[in-house]
C-alpha atoms as an extended CHARMM CRD file, in Angstrom:
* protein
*
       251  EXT
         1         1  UNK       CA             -7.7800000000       10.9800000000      -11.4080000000  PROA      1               0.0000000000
         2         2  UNK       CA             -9.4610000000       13.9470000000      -12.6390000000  PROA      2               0.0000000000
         3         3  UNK       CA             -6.6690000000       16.5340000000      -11.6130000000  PROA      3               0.0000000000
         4         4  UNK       CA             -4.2990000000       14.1630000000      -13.2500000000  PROA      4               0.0000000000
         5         5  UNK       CA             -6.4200000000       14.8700000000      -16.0830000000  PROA      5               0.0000000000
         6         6  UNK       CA             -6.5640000000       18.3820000000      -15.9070000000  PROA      6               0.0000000000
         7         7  UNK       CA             -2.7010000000       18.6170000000      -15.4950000000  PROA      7               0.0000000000
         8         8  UNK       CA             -2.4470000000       16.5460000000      -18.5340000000  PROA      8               0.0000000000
         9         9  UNK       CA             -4.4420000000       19.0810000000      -20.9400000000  PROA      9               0.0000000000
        10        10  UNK       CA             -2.6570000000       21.7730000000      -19.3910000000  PROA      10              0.0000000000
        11        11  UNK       CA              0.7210000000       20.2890000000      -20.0110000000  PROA      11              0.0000000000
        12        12  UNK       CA             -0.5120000000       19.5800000000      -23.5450000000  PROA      12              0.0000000000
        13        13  UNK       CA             -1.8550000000       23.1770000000      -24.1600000000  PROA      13              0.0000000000
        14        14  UNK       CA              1.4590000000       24.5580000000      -23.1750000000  PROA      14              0.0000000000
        15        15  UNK       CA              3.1360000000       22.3820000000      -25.1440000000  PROA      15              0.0000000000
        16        16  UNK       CA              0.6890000000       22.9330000000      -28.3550000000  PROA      16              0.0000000000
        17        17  UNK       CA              1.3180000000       26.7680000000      -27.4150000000  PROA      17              0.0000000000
        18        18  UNK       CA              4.6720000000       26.4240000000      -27.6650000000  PROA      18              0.0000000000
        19        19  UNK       CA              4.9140000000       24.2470000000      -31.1150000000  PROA      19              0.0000000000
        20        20  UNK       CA              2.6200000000       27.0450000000      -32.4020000000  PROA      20              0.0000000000
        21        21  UNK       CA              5.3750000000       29.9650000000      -31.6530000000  PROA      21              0.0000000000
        22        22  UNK       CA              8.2740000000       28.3880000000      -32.0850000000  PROA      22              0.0000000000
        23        23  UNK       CA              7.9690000000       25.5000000000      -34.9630000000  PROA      23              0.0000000000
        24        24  UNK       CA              7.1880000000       21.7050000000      -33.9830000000  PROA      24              0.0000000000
        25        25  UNK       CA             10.6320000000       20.9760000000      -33.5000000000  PROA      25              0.0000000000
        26        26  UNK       CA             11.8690000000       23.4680000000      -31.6910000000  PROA      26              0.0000000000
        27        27  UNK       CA              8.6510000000       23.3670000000      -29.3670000000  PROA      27              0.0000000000
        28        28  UNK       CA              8.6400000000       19.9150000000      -28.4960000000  PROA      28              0.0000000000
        29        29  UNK       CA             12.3560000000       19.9910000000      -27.2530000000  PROA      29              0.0000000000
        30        30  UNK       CA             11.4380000000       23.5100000000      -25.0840000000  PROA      30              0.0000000000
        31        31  UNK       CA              8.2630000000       21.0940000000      -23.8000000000  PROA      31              0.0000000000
        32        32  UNK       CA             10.2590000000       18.2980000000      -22.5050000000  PROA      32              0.0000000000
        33        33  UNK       CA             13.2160000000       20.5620000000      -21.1710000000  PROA      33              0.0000000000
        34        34  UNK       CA             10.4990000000       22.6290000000      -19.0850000000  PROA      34              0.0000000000
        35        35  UNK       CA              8.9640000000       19.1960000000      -18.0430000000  PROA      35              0.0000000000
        36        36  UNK       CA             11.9890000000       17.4910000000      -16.9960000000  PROA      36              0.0000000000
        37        37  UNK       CA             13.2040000000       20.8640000000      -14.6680000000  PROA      37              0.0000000000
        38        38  UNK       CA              9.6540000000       20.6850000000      -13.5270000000  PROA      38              0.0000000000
        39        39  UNK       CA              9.8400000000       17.4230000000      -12.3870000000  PROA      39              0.0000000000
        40        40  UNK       CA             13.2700000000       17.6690000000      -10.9050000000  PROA      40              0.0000000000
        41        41  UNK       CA             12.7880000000       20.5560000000       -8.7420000000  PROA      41              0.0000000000
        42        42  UNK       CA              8.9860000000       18.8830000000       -7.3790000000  PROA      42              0.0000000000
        43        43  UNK       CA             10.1670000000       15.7770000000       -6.5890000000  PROA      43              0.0000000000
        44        44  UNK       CA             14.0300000000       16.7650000000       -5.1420000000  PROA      44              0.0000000000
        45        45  UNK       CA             12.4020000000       19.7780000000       -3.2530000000  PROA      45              0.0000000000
        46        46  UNK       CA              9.1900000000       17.2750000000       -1.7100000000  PROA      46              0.0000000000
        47        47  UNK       CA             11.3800000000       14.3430000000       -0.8690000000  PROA      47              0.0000000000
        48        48  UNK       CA             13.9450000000       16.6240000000        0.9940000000  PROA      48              0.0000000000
        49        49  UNK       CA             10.5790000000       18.2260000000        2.6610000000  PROA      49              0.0000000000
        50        50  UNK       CA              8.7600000000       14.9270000000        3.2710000000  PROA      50              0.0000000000
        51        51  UNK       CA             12.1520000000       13.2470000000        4.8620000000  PROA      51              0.0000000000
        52        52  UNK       CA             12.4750000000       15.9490000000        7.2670000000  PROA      52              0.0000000000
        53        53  UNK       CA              9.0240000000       16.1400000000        8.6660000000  PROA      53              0.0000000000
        54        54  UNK       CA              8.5650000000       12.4480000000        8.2210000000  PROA      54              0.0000000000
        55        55  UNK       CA             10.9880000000       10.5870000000        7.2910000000  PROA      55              0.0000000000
        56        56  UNK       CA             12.2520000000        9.1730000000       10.5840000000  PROA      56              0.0000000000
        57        57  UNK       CA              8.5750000000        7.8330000000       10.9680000000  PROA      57              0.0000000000
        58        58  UNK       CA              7.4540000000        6.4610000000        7.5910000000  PROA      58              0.0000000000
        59        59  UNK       CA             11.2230000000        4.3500000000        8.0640000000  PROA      59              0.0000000000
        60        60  UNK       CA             10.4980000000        3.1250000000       11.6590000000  PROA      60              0.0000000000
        61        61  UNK       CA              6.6710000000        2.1740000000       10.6720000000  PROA      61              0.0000000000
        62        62  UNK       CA              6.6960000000        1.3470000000        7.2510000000  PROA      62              0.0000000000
        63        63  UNK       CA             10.0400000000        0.6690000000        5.6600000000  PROA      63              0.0000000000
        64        64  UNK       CA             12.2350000000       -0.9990000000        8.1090000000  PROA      64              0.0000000000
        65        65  UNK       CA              9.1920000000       -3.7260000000        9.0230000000  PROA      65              0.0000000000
        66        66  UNK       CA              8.7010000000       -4.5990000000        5.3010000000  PROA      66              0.0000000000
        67        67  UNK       CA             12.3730000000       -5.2960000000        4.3000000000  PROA      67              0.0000000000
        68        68  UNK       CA             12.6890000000       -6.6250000000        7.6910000000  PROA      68              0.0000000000
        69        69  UNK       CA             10.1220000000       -9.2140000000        6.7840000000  PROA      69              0.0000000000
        70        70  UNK       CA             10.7130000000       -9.6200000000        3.2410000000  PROA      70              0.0000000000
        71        71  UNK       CA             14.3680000000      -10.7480000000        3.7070000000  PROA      71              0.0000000000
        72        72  UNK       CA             13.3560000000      -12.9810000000        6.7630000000  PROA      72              0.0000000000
        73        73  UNK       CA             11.1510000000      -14.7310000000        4.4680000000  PROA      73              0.0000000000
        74        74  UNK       CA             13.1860000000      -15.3830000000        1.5420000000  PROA      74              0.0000000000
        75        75  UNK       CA             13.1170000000      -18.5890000000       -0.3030000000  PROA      75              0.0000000000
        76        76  UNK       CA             15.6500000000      -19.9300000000       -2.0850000000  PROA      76              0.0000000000
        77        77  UNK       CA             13.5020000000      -20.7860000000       -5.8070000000  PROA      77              0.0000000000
        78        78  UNK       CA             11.9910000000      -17.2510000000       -5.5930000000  PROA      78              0.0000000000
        79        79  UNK       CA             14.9920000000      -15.3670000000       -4.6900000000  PROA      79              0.0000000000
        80        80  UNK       CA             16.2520000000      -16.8070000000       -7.7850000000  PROA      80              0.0000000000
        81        81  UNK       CA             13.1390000000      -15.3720000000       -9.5980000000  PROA      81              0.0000000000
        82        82  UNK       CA             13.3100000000      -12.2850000000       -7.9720000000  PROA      82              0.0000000000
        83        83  UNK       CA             17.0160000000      -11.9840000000       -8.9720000000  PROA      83              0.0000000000
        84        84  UNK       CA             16.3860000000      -12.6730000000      -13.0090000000  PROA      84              0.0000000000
        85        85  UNK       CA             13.2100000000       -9.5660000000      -12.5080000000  PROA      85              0.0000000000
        86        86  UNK       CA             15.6290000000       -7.5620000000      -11.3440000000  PROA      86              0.0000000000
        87        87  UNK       CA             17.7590000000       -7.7230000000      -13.8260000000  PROA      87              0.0000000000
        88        88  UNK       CA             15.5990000000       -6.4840000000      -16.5130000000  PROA      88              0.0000000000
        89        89  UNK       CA             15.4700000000       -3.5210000000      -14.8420000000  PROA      89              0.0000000000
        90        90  UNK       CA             19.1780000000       -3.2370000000      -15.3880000000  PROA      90              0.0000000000
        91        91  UNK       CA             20.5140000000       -0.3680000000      -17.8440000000  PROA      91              0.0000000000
        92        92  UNK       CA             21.3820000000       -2.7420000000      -20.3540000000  PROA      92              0.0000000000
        93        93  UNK       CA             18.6030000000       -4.6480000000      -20.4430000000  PROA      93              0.0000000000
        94        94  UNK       CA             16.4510000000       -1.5660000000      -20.6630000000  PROA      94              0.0000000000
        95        95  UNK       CA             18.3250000000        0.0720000000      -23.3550000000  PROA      95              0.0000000000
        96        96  UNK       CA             17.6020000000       -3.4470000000      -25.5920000000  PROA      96              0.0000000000
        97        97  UNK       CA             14.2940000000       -3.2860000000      -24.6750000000  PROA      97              0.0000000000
        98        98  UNK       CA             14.2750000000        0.3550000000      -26.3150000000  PROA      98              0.0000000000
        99        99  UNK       CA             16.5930000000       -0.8810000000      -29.3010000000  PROA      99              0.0000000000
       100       100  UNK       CA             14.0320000000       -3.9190000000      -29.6680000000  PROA      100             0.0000000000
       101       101  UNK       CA             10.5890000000       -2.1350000000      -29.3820000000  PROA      101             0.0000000000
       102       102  UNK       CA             11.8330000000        0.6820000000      -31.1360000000  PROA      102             0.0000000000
       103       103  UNK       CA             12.9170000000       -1.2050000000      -34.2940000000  PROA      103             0.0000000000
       104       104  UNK       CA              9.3660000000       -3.4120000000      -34.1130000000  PROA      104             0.0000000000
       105       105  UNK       CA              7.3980000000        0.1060000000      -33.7710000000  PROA      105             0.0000000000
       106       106  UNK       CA              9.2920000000        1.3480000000      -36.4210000000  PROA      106             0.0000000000
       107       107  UNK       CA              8.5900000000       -0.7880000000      -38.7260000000  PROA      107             0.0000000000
       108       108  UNK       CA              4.8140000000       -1.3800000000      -37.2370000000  PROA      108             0.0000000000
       109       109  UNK       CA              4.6890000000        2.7910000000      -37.8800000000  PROA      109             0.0000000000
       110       110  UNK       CA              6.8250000000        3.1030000000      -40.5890000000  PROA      110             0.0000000000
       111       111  UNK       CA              8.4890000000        6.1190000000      -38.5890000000  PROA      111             0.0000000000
       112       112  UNK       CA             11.0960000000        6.5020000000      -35.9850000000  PROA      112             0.0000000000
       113       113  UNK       CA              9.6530000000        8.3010000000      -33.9170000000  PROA      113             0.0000000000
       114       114  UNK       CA              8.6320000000        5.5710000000      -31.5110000000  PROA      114             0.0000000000
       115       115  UNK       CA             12.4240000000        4.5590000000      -31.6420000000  PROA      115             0.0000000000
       116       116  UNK       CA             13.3320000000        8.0640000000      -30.3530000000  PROA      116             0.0000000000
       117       117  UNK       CA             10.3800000000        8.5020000000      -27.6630000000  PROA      117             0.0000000000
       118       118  UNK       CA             11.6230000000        5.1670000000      -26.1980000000  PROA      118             0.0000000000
       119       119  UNK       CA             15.1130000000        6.7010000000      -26.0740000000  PROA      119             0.0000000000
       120       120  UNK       CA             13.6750000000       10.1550000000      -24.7020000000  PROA      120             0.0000000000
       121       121  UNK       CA             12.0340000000        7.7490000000      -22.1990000000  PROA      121             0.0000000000
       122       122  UNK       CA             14.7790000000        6.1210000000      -21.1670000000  PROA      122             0.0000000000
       123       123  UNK       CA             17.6230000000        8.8930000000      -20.8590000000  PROA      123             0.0000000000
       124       124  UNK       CA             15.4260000000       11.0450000000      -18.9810000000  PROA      124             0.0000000000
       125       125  UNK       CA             14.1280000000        8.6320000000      -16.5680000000  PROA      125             0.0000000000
       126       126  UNK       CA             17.9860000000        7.6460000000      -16.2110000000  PROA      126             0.0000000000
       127       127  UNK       CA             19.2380000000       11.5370000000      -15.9010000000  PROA      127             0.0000000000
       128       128  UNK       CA             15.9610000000       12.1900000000      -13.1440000000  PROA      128             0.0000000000
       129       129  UNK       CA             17.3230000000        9.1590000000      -11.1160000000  PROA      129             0.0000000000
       130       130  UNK       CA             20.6460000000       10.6680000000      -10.5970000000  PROA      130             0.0000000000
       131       131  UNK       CA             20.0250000000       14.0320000000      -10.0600000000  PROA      131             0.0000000000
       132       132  UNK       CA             17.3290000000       13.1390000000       -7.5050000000  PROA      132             0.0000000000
       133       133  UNK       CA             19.5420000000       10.3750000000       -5.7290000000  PROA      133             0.0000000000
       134       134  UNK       CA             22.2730000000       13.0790000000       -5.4280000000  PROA      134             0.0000000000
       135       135  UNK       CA             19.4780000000       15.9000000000       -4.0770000000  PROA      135             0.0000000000
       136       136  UNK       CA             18.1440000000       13.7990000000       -1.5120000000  PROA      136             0.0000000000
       137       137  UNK       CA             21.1740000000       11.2210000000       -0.6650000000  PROA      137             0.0000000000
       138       138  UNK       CA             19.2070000000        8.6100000000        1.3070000000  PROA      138             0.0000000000
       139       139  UNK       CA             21.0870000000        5.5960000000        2.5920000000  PROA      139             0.0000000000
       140       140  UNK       CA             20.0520000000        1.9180000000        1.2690000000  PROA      140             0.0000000000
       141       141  UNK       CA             18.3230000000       -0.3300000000        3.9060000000  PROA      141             0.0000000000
       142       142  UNK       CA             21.7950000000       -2.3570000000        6.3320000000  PROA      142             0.0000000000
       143       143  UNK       CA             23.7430000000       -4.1980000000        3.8390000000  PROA      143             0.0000000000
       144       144  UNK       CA             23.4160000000       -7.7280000000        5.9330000000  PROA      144             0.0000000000
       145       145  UNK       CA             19.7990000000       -7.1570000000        3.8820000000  PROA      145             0.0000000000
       146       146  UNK       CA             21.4350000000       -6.7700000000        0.6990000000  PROA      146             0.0000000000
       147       147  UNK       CA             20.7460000000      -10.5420000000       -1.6410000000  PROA      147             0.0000000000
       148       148  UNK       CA             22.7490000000       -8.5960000000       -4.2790000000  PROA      148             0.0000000000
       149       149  UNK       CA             25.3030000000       -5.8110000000       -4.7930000000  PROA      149             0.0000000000
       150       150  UNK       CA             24.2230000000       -2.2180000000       -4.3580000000  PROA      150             0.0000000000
       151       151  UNK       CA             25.6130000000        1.0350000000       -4.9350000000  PROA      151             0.0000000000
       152       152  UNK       CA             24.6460000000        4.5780000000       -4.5540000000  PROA      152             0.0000000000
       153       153  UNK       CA             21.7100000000        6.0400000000       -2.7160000000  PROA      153             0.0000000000
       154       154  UNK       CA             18.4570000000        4.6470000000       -2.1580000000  PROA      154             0.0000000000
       155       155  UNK       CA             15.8130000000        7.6250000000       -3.4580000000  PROA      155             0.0000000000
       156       156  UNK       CA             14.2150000000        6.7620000000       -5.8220000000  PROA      156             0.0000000000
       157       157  UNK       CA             14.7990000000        3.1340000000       -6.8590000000  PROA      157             0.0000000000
       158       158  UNK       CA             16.5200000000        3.9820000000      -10.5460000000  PROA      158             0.0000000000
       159       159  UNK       CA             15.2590000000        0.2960000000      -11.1910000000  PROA      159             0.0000000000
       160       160  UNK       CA             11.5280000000        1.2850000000      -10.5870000000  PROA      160             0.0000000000
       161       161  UNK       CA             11.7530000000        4.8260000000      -12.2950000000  PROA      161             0.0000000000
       162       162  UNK       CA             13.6640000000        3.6770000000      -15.7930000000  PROA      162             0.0000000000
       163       163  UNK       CA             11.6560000000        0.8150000000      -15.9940000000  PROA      163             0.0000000000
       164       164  UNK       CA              8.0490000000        2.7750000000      -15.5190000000  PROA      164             0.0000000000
       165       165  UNK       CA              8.9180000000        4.6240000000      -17.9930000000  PROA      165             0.0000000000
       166       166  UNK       CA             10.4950000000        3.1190000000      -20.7310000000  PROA      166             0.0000000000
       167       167  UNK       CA              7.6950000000        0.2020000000      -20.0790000000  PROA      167             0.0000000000
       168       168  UNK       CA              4.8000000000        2.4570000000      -19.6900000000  PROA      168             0.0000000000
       169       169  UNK       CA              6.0450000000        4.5640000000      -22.8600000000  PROA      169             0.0000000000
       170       170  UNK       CA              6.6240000000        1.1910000000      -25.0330000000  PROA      170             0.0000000000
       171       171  UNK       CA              3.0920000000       -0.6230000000      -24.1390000000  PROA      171             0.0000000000
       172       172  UNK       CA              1.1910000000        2.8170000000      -24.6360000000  PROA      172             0.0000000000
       173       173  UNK       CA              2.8790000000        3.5560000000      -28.3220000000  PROA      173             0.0000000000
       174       174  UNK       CA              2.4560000000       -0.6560000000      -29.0140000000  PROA      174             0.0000000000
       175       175  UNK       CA             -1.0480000000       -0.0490000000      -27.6720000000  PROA      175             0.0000000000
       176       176  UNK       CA             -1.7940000000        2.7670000000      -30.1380000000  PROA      176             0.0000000000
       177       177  UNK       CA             -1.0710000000        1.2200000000      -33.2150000000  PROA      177             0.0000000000
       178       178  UNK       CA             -3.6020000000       -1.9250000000      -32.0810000000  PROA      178             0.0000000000
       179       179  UNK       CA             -7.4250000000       -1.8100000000      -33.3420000000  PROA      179             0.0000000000
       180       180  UNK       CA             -8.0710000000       -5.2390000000      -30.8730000000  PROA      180             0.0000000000
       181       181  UNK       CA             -9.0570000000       -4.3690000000      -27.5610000000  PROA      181             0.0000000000
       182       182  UNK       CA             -7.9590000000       -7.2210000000      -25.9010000000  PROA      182             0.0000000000
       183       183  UNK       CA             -4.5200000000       -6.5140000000      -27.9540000000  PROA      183             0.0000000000
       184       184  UNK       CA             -4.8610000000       -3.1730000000      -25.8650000000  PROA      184             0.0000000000
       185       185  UNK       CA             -6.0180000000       -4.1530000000      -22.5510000000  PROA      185             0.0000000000
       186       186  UNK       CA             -2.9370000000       -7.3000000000      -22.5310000000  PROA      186             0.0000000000
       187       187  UNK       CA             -0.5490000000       -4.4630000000      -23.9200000000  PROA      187             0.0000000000
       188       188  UNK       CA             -1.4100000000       -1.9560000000      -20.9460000000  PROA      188             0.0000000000
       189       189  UNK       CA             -0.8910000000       -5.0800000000      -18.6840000000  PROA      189             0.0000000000
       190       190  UNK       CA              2.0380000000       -5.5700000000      -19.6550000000  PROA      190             0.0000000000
       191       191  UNK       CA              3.4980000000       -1.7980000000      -19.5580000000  PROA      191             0.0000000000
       192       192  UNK       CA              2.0600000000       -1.7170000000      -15.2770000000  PROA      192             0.0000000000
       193       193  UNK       CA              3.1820000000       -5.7720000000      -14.5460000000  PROA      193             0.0000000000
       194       194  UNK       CA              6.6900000000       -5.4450000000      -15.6860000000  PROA      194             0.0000000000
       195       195  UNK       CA              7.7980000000       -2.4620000000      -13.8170000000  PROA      195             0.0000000000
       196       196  UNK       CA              5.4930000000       -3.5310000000      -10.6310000000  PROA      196             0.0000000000
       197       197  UNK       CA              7.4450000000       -6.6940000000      -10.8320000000  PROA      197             0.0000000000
       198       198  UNK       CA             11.1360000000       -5.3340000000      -10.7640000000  PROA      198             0.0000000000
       199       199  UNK       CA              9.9010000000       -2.7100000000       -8.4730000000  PROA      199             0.0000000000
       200       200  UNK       CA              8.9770000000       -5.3160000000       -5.7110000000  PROA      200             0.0000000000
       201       201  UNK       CA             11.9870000000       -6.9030000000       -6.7910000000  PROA      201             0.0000000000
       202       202  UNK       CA             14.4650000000       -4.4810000000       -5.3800000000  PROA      202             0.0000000000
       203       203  UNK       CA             12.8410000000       -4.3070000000       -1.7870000000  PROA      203             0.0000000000
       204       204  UNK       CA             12.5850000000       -7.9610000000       -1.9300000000  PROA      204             0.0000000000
       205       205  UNK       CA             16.5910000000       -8.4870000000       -2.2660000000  PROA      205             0.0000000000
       206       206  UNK       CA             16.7870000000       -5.8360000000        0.3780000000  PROA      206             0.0000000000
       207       207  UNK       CA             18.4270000000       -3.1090000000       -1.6050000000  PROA      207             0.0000000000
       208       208  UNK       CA             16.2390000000       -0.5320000000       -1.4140000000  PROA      208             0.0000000000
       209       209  UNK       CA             13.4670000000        0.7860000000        0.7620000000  PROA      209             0.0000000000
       210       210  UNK       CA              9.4150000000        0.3940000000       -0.4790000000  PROA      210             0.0000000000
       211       211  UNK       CA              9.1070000000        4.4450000000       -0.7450000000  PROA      211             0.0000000000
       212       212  UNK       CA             12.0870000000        4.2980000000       -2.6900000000  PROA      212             0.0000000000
       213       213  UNK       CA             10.1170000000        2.2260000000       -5.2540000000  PROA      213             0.0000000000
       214       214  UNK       CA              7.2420000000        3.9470000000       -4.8820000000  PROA      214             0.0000000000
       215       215  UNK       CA              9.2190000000        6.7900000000       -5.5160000000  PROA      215             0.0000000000
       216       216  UNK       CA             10.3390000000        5.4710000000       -8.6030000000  PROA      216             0.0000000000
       217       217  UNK       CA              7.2110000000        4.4410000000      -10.1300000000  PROA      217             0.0000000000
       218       218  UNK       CA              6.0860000000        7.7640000000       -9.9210000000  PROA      218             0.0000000000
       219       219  UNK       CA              8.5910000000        9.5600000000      -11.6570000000  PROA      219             0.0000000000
       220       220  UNK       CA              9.4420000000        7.1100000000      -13.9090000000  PROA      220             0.0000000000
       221       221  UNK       CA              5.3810000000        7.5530000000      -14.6520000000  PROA      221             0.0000000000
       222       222  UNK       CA              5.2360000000       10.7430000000      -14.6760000000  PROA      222             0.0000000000
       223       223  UNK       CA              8.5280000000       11.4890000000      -17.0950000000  PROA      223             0.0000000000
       224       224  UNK       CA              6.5850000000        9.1150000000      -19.7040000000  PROA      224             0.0000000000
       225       225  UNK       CA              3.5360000000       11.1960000000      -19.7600000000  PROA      225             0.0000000000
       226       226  UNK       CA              5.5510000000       14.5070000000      -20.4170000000  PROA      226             0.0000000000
       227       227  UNK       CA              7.2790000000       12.6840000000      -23.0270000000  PROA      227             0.0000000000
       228       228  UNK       CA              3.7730000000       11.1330000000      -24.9950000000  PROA      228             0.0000000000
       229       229  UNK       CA              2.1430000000       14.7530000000      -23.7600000000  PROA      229             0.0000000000
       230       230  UNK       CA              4.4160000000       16.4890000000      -25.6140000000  PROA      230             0.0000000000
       231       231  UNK       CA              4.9780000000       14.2540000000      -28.8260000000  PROA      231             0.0000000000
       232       232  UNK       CA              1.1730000000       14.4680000000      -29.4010000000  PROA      232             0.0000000000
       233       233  UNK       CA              1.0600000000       17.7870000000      -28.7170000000  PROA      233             0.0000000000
       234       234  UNK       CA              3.5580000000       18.5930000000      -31.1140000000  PROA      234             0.0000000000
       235       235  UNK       CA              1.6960000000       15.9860000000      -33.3720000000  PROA      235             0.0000000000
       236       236  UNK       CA             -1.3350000000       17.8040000000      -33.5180000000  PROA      236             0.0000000000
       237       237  UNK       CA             -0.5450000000       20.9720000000      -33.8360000000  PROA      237             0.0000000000
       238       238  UNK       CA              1.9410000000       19.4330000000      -36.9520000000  PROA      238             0.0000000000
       239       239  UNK       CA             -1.3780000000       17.7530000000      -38.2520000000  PROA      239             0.0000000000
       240       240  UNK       CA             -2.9030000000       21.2870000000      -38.2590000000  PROA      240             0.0000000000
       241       241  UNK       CA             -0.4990000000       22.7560000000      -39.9630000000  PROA      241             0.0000000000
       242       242  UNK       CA             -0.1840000000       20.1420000000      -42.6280000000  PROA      242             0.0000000000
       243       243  UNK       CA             -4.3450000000       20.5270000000      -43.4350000000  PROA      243             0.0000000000
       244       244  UNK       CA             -4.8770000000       24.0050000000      -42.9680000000  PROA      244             0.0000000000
       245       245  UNK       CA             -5.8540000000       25.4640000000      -46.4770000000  PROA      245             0.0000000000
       246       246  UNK       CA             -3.4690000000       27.6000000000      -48.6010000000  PROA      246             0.0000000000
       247       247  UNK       CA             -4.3660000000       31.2850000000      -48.0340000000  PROA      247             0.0000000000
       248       248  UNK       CA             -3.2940000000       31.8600000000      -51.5720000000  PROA      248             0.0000000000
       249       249  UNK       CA             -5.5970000000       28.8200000000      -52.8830000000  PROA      249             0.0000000000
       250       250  UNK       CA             -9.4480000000       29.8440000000      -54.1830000000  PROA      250             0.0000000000
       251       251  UNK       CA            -12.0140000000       29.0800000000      -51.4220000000  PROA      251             0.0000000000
């Protein structure tokens, strides 16, 4: 927790550093471009690492036995369930939950920038799914697991990532313009439950492997805290700017 912390301010100084020298605009978009390659190159170059040394292993012990036992346990009610979760994890589904939230924090803010975070949110959690999946090209669990149809590869669950973040990002902006904590704590709830939900989901109808979700939670995380990181950073140093004192006024 407290090296997440300390990567946090760190990403934020750089990003206030950067707003500073090269205008608010200009420095948020060089914040989330550095973030994003960041984040692509970590997480390609570790999976790739982490499947060679251990991949073999962690699918023998851990992967295979859970989707093993999750699809020789399905029920027919909760499959149903499980089906309906996953499908708010779809694209479109997501991209209406950004249209939605956005509008309703728009008007909650009177600003659009909540609109556009959500949308930041969304097409970079969508763009780090497919660049990993091609980087690492892992195979989906045997299609006799398969409840629905699948395509591409398996790493990282895109369901689990675009959902994390696009969830994650809309509860914590909702969450900011509350004064209620209980508004708050239901709010932050919400933003973990949802993704957790189509997360298990996808392992459930057999279409993806549990460290692929896990996966996918954490870079679907991670992408929403360089995107808030950097929008307050920009934020603040904007706020500085705006209440500094004239140097031509009389002190």
């Amino acid at each position: 927790m407290g090296d997440s912390k300390r990567l946090a301010s760190r990403y934020r100084a750089t990003t206030e550093l950067l707003a500073s020298r090269f205008g608010p605009t200009t420095g948020f978009a060089l914040s989330l471009v550095c973030g994003f390659a960041s984040l692509t190159i970590f997480t390609s170059l570790s999976a790739k690492l982490l499947r060679k040394l251990v991949g073999p292993l962690v699918t023998v012990l851990f992967d295979a036995p859970v989707v093993q036992y999750a699809t020789a346990h399905r029920v027919a009610g909760l499959t149903s369930v499980m089906k309906a979760v996953t499908t708010v994890g779809n694209d479109l589904y997501l991209w209406i939950a950004v249209l939605i939230g956005g509008a309703i924090l728009a008007r909650l803010t009177r600003s659009w920038r909540p609109l556009l975070l959500l949308a930041l949110a969304m097409l970079g959690a969508v763009s780090l799914n497919h660049i990993v999946k091609l980087a690492v090209t892992r195979t989906r669990p045997p299609s006799p697991f398969w409840a629905i149809p699948a395509n591409d590869g398996s790493f990282p669950s895109g369901h689990a990532a675009e959902s994390a973040a696009v969830y994650r990002t809309l509860a914590r902006i909702f969450g900011g313009t509350q004064k209620e904590l209980g508004v708050k704590i239901l709010t932050a709830a919400i933003g973990i439950i949802a993704p957790l939900l189509i997360g298990i989901s996808r392992v459930y109808l057999g279409v993806h492997w549990p460290t692929d979700v896990v996966a996918g939670w954490a870079l679907g995380g991670m992408w929403s805290a360089i995107v808030l990181t950097s929008s307050s950073g920009v934020e603040q140093i904007r706020q500085k700017s705006v209440n500094m004192p004239d140097s031509g006024s009389i002190q």
